[in-house]
C-alpha positions as CSV (number, residue, x, y, z in Angstrom):
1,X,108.7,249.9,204.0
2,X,108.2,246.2,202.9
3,X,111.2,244.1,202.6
4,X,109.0,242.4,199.4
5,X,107.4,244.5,198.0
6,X,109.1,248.3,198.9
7,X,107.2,251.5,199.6
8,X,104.0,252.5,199.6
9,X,103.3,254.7,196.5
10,X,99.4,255.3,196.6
11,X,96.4,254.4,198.4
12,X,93.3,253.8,196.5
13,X,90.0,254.5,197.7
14,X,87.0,252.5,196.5
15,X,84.0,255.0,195.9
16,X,80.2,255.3,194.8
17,X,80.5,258.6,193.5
18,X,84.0,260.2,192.5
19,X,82.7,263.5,192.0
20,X,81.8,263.8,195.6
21,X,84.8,262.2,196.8
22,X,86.8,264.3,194.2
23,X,85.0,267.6,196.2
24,X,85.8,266.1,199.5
25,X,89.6,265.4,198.9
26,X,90.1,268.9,197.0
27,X,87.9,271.6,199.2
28,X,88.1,269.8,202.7
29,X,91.7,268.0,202.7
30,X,92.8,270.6,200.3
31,X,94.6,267.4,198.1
32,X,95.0,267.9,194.1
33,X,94.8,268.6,191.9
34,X,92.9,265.8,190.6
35,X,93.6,264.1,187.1
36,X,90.3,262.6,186.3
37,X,89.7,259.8,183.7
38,X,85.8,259.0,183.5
39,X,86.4,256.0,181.0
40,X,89.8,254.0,182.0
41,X,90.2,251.9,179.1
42,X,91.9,248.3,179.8
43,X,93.3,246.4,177.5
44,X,92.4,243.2,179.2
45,X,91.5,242.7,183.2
46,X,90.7,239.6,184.8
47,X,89.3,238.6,187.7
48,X,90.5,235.5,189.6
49,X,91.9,234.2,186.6
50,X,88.6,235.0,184.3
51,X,88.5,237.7,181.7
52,X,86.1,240.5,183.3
53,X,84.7,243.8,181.0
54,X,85.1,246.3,184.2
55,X,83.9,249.6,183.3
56,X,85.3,252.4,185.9
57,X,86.4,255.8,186.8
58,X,89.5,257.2,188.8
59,X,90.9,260.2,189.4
60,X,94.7,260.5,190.9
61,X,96.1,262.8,193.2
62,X,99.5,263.0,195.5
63,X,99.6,264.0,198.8
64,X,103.2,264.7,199.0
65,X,104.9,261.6,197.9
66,X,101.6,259.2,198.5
67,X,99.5,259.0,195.6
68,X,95.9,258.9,196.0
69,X,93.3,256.8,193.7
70,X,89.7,257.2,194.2
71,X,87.7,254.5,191.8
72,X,83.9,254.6,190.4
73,X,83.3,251.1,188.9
74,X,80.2,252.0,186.6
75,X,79.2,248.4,186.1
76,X,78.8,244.9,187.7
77,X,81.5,243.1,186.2
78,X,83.4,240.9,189.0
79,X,86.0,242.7,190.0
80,X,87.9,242.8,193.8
81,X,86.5,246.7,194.2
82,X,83.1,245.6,193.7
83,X,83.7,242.3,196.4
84,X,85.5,245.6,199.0
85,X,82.0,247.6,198.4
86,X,80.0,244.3,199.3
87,X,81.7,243.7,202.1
88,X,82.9,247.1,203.6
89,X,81.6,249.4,201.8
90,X,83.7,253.0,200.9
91,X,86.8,253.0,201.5
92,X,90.0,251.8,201.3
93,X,90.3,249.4,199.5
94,X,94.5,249.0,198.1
95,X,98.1,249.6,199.2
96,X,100.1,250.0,196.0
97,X,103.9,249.1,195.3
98,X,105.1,250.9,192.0
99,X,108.2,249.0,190.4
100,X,110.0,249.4,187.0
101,X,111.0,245.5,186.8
102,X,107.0,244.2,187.2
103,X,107.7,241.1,186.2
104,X,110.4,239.9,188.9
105,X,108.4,241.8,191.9
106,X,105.2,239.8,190.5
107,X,107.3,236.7,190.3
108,X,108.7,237.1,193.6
109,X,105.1,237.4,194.9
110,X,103.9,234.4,193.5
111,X,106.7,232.5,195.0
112,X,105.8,234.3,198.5
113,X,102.1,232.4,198.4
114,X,100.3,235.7,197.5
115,X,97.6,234.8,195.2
116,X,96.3,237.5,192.2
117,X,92.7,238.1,192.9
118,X,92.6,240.7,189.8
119,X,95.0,241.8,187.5
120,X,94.9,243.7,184.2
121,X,97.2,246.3,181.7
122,X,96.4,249.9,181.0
123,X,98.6,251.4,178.2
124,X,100.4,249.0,176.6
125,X,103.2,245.8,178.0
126,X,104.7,248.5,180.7
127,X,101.0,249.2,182.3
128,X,100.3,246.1,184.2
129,X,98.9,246.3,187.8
130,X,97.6,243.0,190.0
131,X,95.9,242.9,193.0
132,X,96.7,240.3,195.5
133,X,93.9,239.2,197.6
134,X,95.1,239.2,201.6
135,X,92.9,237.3,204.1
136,X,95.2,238.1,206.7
137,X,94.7,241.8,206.6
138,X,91.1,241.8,205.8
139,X,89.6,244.5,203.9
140,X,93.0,246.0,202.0
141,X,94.7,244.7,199.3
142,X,98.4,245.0,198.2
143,X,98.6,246.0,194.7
144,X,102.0,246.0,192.5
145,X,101.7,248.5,189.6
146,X,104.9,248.3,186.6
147,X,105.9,252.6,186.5
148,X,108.4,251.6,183.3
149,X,106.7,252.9,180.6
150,X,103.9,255.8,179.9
151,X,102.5,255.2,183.3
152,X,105.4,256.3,185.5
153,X,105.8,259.5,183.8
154,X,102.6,260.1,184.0
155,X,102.6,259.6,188.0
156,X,105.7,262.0,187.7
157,X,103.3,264.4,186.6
158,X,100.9,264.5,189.1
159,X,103.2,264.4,191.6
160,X,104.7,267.7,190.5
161,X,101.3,269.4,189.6
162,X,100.4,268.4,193.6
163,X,103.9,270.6,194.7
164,X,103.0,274.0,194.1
165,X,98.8,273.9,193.9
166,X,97.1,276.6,194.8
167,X,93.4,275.1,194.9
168,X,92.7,276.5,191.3
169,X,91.6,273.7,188.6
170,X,90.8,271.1,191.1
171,X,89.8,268.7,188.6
172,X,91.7,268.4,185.4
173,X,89.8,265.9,182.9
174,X,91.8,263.2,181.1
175,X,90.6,261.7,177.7
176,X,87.0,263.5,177.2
């Protein structure tokens, strides 16, 4: 638990092929199902302040209450999962914090010294997420994600999909 920022909710995985890692987390750590989305469509996402067109995949699971993201980026627009698979490689690449008052958590983080390093909004004013860049833990990033709106129900329903599976339908396609 962080006194900042709260739990951990998910971990996200940076990844150069989601199906594969999709296959590895459903038939060898027996986690999903999967909600895939092949074409994430942001509404805006910067990157260190500049507007960035990032094109990517991801595909959500829980492992009891932890969340896990596995992202495809399917272009080369800057972006801090492309700078993790420079410089690590696959991987882990985010911590995430969920919150239903974003604003004051990112506020509060700011005011802390943490410094966004990308940030963006996925389904309207309640779907913002930012990524703080953290030199002093090199190679994972602390990401604050608002659960207020269409997002956080959404979560809720992966969460409970993960309760009861059964390893049938171990990917379940969102928006195609």
């Amino acid at each position: 638990m962080s006194a900042l920022f709260g739990k951990v909710c998910q971990n996200g995985y940076v990844v150069r092929d989601i199906e594969a890692a999709m296959k590895f987390w459903t038939e060898v750590m027996r986690v999903g199902p999967f909600f895939y989305i092949p074409d994430v469509k942001t509404e805006w996402f910067r990157y260190k302040g500049a507007d960035s067109a990032v094109e990517m995949s991801i595909a959500l699971a829980n492992s009891g209450d932890l969340q896990i993201e596995l992202i495809q980026q399917r272009n080369d627009a800057p972006s801090m999962y492309l700078d993790h698979l420079k410089q690590h490689g696959e991987g882990l690449q985010h911590m995430s914090y969920w919150t239903n008052d974003y604003q004051a958590l990112y506020d509060r983080a700011i005011a802390e010294g943490f410094v966004v390093g990308h940030e963006g909004q996925i389904g309207g004013p309640k779907g913002r997420f930012a990524y703080f860049e953290t030199s002093g833990h090199a190679g994972t990033v602390v990401e604050i994600s608002d659960i207020s709106g269409g997002k956080g129900r959404f979560f809720g329903h992966i969460r409970k999909a993960a309760e009861n599976w059964d390893g049938s339908d171990p990917v379940r396609v969102i928006g195609n």
